[in-house]
KELUMKE-512361 format. One record per residue: residue in one letter; y, z, x of N, C-alpha, C in turn. Coordinates in Angstrom, 1 decimal, always signed. Layout:
REM residues N
SITE   rest      n_Y      n_Z      n_X     ca_Y     ca_Z     ca_X      c_Y      c_Z      c_X
SITE      A        Y        Z        X        Y        Z        X        Y        Z        X
...
***
This chain:
REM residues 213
SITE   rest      n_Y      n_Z      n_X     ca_Y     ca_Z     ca_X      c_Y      c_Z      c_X
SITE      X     -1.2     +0.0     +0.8     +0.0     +0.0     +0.0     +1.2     +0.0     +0.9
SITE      X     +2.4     -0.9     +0.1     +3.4     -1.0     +1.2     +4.4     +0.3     +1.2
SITE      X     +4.8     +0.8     +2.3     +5.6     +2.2     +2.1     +7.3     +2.0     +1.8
SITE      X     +7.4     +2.8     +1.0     +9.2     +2.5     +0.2    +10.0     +2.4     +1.4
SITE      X    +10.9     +1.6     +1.2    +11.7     +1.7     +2.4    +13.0     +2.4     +2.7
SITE      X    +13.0     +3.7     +1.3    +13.9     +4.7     +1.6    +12.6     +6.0     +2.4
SITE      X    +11.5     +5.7     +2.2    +10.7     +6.7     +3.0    +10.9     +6.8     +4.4
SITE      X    +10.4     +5.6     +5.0    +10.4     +5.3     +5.9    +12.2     +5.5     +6.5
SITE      X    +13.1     +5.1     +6.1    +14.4     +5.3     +6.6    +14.3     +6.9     +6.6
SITE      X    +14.1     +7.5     +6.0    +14.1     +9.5     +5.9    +13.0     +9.5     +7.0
SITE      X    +11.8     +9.2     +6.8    +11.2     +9.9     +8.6    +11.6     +9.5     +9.6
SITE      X    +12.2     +8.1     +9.6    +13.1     +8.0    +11.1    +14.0     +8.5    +11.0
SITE      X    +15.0     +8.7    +10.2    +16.1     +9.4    +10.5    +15.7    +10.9    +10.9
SITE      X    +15.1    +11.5    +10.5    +14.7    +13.0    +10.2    +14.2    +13.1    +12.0
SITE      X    +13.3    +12.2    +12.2    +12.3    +12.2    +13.6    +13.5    +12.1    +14.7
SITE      X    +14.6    +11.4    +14.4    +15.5    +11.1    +15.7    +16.3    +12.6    +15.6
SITE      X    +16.6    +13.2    +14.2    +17.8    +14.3    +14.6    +16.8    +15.4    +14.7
SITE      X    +15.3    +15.7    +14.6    +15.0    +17.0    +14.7    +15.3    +18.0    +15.3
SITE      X    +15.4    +17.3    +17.1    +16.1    +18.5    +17.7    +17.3    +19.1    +17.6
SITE      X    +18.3    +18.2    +17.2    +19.4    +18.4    +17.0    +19.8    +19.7    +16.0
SITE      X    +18.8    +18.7    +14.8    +19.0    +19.6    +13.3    +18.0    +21.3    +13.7
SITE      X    +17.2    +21.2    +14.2    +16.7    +22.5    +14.2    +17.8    +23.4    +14.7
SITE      X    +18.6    +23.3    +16.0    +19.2    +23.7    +17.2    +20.8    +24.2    +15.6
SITE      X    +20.9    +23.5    +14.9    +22.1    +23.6    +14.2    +21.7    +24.7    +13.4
SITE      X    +20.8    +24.5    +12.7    +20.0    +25.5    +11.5    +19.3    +26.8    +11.6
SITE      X    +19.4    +27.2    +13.8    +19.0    +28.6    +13.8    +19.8    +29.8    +13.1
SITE      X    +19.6    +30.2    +12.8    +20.4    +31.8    +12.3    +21.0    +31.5    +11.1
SITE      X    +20.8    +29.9    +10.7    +21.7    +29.8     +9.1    +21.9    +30.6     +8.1
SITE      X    +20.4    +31.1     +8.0    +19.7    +32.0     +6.5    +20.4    +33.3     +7.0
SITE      X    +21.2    +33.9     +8.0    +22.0    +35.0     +8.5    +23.3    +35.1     +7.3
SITE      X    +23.6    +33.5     +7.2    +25.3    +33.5     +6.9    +25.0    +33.0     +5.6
SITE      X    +24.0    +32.9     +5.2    +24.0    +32.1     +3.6    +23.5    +33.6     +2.7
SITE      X    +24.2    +33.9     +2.2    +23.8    +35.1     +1.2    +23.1    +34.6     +0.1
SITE      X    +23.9    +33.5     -0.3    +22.8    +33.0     -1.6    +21.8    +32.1     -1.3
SITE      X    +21.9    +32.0     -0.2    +20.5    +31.0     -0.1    +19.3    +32.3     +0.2
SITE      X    +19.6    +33.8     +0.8    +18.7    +34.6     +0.7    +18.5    +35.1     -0.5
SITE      X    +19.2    +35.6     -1.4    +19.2    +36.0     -2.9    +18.4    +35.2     -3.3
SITE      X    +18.4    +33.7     -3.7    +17.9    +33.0     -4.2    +15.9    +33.0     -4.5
SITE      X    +16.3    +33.1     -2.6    +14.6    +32.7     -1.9    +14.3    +34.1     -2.2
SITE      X    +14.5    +35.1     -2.0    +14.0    +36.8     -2.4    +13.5    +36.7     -4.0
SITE      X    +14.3    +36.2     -5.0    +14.1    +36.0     -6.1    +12.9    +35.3     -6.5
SITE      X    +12.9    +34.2     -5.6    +11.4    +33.3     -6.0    +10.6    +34.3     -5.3
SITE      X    +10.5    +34.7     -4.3     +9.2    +35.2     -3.9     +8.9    +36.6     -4.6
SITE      X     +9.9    +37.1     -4.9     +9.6    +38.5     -5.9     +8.3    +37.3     -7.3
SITE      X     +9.2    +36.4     -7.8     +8.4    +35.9     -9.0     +7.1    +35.5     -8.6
SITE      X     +6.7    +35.1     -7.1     +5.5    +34.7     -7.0     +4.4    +35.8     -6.8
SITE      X     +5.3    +36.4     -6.3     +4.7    +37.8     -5.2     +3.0    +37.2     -4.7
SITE      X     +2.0    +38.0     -5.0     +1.0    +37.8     -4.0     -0.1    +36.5     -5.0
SITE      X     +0.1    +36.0     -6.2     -0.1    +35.3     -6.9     -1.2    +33.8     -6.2
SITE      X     +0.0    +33.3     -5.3     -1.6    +32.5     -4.7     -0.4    +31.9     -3.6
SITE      X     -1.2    +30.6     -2.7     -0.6    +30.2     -1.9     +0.9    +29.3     -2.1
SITE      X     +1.8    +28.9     -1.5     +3.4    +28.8     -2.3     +3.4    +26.8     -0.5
SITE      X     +3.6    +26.2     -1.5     +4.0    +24.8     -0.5     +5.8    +25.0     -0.4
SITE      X     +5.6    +24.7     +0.7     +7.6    +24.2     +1.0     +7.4    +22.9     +1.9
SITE      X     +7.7    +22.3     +0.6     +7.9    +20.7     +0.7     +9.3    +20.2     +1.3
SITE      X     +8.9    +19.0     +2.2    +10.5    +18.9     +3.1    +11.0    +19.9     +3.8
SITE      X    +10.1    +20.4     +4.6    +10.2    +22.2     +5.4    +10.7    +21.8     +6.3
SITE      X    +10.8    +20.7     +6.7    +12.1    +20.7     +8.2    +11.2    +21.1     +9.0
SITE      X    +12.2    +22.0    +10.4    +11.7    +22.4    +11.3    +11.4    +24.0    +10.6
SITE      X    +10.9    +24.2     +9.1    +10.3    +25.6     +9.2    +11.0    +26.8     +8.9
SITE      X    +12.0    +26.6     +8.8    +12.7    +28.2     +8.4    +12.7    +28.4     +7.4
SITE      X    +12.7    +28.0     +6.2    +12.3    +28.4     +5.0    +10.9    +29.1     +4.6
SITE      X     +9.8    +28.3     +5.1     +8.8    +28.8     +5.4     +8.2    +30.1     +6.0
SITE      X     +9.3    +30.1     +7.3     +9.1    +31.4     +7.8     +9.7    +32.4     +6.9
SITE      X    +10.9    +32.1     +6.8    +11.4    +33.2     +5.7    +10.6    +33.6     +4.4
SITE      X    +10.3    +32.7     +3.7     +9.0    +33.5     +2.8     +8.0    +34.1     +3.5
SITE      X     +7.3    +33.7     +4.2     +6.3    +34.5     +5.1     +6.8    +35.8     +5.5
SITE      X     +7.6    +36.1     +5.8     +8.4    +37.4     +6.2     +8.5    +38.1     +5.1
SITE      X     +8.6    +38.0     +3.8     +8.5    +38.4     +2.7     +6.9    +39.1     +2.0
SITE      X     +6.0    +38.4     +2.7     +5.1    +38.5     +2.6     +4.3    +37.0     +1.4
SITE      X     +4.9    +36.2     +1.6     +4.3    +34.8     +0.7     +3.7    +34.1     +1.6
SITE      X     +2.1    +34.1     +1.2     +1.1    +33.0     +1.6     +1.9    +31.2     +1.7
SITE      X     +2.2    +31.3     +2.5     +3.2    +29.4     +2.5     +2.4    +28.8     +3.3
SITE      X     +2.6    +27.3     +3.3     +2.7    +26.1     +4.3     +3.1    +25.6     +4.0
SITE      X     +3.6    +24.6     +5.1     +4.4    +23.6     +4.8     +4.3    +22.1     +5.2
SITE      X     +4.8    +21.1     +4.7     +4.7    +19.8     +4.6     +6.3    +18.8     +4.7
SITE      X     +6.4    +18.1     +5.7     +7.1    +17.3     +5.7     +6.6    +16.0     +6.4
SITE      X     +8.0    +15.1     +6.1     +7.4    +13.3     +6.3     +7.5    +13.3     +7.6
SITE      X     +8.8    +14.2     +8.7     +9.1    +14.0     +9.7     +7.6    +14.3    +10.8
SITE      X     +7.0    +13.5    +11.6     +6.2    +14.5    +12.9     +6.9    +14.9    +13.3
SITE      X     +8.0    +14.8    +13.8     +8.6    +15.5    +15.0     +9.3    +16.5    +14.6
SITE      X    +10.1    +16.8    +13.0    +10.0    +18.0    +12.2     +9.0    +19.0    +12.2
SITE      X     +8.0    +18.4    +11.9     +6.4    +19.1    +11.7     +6.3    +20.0    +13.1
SITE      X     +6.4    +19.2    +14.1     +6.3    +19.6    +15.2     +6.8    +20.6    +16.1
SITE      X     +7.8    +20.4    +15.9     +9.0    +21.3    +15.9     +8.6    +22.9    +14.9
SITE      X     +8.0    +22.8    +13.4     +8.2    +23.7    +12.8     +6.9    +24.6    +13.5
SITE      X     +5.6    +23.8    +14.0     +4.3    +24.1    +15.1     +4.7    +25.1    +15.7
SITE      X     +5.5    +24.4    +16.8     +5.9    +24.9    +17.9     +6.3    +26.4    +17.9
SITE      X     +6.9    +26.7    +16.6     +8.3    +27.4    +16.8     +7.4    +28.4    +15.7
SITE      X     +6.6    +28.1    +14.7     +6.1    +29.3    +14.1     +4.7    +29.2    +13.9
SITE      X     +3.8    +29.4    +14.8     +2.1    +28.4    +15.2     +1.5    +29.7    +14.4
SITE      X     +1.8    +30.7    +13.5     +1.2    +31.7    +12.6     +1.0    +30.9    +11.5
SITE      X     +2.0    +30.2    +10.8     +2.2    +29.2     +9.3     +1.4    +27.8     +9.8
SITE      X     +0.5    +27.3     +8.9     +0.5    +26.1     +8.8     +1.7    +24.8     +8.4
SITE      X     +1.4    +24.0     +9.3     +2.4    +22.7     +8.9     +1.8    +20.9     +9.2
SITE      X     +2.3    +20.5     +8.2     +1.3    +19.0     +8.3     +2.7    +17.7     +8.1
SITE      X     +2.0    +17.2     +8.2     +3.0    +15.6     +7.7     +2.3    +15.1     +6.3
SITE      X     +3.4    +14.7     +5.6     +3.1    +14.4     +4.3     +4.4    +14.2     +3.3
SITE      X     +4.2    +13.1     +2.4     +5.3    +12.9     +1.3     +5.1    +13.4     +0.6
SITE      X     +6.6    +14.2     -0.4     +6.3    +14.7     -1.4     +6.0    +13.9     -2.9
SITE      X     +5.9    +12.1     -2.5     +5.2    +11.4     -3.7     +4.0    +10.9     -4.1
SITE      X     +3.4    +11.9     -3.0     +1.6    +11.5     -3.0     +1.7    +12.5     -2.1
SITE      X     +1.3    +14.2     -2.3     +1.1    +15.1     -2.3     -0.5    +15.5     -1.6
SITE      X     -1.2    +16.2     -0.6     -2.8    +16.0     -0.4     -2.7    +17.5     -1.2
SITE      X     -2.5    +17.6     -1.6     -2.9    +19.4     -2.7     -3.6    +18.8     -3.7
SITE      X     -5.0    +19.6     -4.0     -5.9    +19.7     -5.2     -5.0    +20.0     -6.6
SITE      X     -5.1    +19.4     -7.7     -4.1    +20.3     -8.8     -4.0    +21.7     -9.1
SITE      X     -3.0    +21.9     -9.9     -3.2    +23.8     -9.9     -3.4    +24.1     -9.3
SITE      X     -3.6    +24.0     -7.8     -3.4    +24.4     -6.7     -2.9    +25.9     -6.3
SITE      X     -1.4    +25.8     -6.6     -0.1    +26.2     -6.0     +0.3    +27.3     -7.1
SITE      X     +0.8    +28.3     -6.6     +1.1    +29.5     -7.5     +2.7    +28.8     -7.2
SITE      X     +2.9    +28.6     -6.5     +4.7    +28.4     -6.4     +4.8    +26.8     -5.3
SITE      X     +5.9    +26.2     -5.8     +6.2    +25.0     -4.6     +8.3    +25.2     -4.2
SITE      X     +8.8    +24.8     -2.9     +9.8    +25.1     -2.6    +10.6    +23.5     -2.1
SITE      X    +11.1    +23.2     -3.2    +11.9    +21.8     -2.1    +12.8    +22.1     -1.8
SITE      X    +13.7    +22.7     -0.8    +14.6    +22.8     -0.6    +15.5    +21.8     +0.7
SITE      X    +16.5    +21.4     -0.4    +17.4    +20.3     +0.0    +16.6    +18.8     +0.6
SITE      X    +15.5    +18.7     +0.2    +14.7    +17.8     +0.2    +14.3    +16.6     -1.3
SITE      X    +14.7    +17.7     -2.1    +14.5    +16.3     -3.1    +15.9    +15.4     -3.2
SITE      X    +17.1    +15.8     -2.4    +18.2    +15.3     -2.4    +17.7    +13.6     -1.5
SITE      X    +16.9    +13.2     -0.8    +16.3    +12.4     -0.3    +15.6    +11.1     -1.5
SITE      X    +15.3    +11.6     -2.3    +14.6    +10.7     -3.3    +15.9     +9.9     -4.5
SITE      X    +15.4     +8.6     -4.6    +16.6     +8.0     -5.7    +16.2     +8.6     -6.8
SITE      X    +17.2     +8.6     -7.7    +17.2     +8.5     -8.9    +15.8     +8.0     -9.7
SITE      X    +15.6     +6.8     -9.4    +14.6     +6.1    -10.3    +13.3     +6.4     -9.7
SITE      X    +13.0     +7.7     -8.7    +11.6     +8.1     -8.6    +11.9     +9.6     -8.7
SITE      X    +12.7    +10.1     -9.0    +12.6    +11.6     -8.6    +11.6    +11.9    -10.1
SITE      X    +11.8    +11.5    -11.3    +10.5    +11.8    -11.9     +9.1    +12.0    -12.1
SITE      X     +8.8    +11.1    -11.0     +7.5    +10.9    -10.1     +7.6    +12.0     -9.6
SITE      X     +8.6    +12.6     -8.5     +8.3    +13.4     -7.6     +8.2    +14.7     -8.1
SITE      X     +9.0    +14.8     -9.1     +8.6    +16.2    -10.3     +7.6    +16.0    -11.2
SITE      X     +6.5    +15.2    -11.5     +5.6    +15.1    -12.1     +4.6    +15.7    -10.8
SITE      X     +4.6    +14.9     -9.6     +3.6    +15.5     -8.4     +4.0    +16.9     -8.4
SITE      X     +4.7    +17.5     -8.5     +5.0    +19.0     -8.1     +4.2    +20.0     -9.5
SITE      X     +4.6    +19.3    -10.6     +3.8    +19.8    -11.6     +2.2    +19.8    -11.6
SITE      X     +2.0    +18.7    -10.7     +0.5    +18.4    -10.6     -0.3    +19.8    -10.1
SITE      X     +0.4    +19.9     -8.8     +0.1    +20.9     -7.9     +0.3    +22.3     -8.1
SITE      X     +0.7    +22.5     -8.8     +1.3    +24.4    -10.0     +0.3    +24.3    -10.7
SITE      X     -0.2    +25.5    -10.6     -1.0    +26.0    -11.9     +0.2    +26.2    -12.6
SITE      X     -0.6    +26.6    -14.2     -0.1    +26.7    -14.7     +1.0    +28.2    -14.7
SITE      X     +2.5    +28.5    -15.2     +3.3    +29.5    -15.0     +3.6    +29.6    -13.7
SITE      X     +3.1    +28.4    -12.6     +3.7    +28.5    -11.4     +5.2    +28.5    -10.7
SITE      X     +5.6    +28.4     -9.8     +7.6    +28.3    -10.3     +7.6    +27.4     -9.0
SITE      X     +8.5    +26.8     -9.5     +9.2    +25.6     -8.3    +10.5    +26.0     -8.2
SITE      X    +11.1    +26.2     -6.9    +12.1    +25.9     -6.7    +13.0    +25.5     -5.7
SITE      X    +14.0    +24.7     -6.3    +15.1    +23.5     -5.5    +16.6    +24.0     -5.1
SITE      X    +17.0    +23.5     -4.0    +18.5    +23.7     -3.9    +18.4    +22.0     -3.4
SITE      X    +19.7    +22.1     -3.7    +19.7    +20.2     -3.6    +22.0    +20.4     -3.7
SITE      X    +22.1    +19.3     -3.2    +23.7    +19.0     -3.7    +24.0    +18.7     -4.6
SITE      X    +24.5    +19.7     -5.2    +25.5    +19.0     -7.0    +26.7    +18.0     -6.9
SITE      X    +26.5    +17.4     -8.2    +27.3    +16.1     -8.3    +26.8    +15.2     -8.6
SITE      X    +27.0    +14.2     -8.3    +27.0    +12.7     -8.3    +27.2    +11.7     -7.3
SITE      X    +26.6    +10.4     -7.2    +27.1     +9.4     -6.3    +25.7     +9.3     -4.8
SITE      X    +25.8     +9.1     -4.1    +24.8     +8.9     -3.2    +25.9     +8.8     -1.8
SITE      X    +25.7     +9.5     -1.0    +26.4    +10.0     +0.4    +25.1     +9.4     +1.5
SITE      X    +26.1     +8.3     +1.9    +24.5     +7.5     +2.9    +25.6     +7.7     +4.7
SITE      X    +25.1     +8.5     +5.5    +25.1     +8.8     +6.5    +24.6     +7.6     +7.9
SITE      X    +25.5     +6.8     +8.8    +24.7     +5.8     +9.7    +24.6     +6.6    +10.9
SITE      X    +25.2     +8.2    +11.2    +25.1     +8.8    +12.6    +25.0    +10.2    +11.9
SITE      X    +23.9    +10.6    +12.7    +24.0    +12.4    +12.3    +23.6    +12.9    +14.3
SITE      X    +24.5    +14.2    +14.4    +24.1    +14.4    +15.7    +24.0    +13.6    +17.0
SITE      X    +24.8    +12.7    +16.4    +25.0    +11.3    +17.8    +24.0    +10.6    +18.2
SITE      X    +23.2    +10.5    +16.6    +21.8     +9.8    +17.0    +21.9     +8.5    +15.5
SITE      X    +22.0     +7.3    +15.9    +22.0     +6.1    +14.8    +20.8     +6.4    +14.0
SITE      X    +21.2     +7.1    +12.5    +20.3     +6.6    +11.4    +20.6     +6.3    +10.0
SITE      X    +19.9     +6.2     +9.2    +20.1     +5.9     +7.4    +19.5     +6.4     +6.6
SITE      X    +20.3     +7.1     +6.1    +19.9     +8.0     +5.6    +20.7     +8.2     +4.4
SITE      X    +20.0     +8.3     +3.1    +21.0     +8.8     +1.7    +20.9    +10.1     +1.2
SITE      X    +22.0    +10.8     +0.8    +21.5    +12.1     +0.1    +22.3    +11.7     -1.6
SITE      X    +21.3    +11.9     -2.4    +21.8    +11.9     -3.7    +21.7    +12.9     -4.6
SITE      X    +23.2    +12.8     -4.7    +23.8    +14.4     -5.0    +23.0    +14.1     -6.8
SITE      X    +22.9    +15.6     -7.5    +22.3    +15.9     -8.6    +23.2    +16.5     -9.2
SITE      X    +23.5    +16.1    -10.5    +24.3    +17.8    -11.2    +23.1    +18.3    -12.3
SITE      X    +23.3    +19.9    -12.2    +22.4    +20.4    -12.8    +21.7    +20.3    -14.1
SITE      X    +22.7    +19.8    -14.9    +22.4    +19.5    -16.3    +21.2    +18.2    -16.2
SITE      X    +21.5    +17.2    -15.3    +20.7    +16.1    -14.9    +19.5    +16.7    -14.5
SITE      X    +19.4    +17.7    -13.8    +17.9    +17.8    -13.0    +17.0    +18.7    -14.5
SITE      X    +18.0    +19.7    -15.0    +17.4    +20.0    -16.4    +16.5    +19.6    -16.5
SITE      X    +17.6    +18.7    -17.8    +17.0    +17.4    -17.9    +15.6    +16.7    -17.6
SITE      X    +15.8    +16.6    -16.5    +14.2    +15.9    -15.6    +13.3    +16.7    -15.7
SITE      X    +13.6    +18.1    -15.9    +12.8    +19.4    -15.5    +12.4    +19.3    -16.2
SITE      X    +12.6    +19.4    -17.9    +12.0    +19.3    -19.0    +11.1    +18.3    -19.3
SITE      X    +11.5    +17.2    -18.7    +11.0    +15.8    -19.5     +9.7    +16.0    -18.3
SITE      X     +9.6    +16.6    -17.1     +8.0    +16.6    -16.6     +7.3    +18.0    -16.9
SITE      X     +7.8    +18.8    -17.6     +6.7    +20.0    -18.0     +7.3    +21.1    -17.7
SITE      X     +8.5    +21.5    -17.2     +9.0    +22.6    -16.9     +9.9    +23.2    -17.6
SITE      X     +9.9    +24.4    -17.3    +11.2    +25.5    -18.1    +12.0    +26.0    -17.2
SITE      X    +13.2    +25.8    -16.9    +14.1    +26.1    -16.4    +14.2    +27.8    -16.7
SITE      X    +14.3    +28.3    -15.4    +14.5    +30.0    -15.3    +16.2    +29.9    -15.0
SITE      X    +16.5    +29.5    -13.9    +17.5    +29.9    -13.6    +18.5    +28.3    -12.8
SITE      X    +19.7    +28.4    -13.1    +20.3    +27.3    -12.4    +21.8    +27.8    -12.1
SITE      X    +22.2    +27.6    -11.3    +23.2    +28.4    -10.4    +24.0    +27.4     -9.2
SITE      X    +25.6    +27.0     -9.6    +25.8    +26.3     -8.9    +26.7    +26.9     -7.9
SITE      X    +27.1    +27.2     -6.4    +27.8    +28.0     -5.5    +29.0    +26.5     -5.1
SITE      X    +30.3    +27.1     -4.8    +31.2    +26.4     -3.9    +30.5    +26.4     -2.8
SITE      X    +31.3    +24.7     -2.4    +30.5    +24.8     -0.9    +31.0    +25.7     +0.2
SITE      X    +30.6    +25.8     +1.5    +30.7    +26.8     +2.5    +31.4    +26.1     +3.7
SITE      X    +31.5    +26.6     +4.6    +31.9    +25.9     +6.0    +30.9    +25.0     +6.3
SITE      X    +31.3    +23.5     +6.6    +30.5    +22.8     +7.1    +29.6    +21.4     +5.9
SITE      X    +29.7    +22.3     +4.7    +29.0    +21.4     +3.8    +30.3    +20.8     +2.7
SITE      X    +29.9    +19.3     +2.4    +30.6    +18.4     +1.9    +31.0    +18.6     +0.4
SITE      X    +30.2    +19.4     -0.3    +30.6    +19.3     -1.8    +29.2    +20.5     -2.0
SITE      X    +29.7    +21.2     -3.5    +29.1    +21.8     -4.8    +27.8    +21.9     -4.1
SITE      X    +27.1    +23.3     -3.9    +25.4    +23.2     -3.9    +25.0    +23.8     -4.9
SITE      X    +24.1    +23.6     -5.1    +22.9    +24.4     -6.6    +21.6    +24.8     -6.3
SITE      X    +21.4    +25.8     -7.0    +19.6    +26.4     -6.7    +19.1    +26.2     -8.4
SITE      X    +17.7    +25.8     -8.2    +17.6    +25.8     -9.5    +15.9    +26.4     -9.6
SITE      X    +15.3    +27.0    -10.6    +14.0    +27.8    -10.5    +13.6    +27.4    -11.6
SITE      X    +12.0    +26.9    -11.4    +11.5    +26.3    -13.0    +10.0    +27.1    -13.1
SITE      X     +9.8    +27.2    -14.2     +8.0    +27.4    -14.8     +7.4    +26.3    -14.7
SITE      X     +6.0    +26.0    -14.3     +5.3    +25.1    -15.1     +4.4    +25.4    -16.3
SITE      X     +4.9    +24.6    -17.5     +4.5    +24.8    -18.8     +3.4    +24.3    -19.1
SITE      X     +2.7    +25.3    -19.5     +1.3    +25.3    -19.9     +0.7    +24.1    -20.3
***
């Protein structure tokens, strides 16, 4: 099968800035208060329930940070050299290469899944797909949850870190991802939009779902 050619542009992009992007992203979860509230909140909801995927895990900090909470995680991303990177740096957590639109997880699998700032990578006309796969993989009452960029429009990047790539982020507004939420099987728990911070371009959002029975 031929591979999308927004896939392929996100694992090169992703593969050229990993060192870069790791080296930026140490200590972040220090200064982001709501990005720890957030993630403390899901993992209270999951608690010891079953194992929890963090899809699009970068080089791993998200991962780790649940782990430290005490949540059974692994993680999955498109990038190797992300993957590699997340290996290296926390060889206690499992980590693999993989897309989040053809997922290797058994169904009901997953007591919990984590995309964070990773479904901002998918267009419009498949992110349905990509929340139907997430549903696949939840048992049932399992909880997903997203932070992604609120808004609108598609922000396409040709240099990150002084390295040539292409790369789109497509911003969501909440009501929209709702929306999607429902229409693949989910119940929206919680949706929460924060001003941006030093460094970030526009509006973020966290959003926490059920999967419905």
């Amino acid at each position: 099968m031929t591979e999308s050619c927004f896939i392929s542009r996100t694992r090169a992009g992703y593969d050229a800035i990993a060192t870069a992007y790791a080296e930026h992203a140490a200590g972040e979860m220090d200064r982001r208060f709501w990005d720890r509230a957030v993630l403390t909140a899901f993992a209270e909801s999951v608690g010891d329930s079953g194992p929890v995927a963090d899809i699009g895990c970068g080089p791993g900090r998200i991962a780790a940070h649940l782990a430290a909470q005490g949540i059974r995680v692994h993680g999955i991303d498109l990038s190797p050299a992300m993957v590699e990177l997340a290996r290296n740096t926390y060889p206690e957590i499992d980590f693999e290469v993989g897309s989040m639109t053809a997922l290797d997880i058994p169904d009901g699998s997953r007591a919990g899944v984590v995309a964070w700032y990773s479904l901002i990578h998918i267009p419009a006309a498949e992110r349905g797909g990509v929340l139907a796969e997430f549903r696949r993989v939840l048992r049932p009452g399992g909880k997903l949850l997203l932070a992604f960029q609120s808004g609108t429009g598609i922000l396409h990047l040709d240099e990150g870190y002084g390295h040539a790539i292409s790369l789109d982020f497509h911003r969501i507004s909440t009501d929209e991802l709702a929306d999607a939420l429902a229409a693949a099987g989910f119940t929206v728990e919680l949706r929460l939009d924060r001003s941006a911070e030093t460094g970030e371009r526009t509006t973020q959002a966290y959003m926490m779902a059920t999967r419905s029975s």
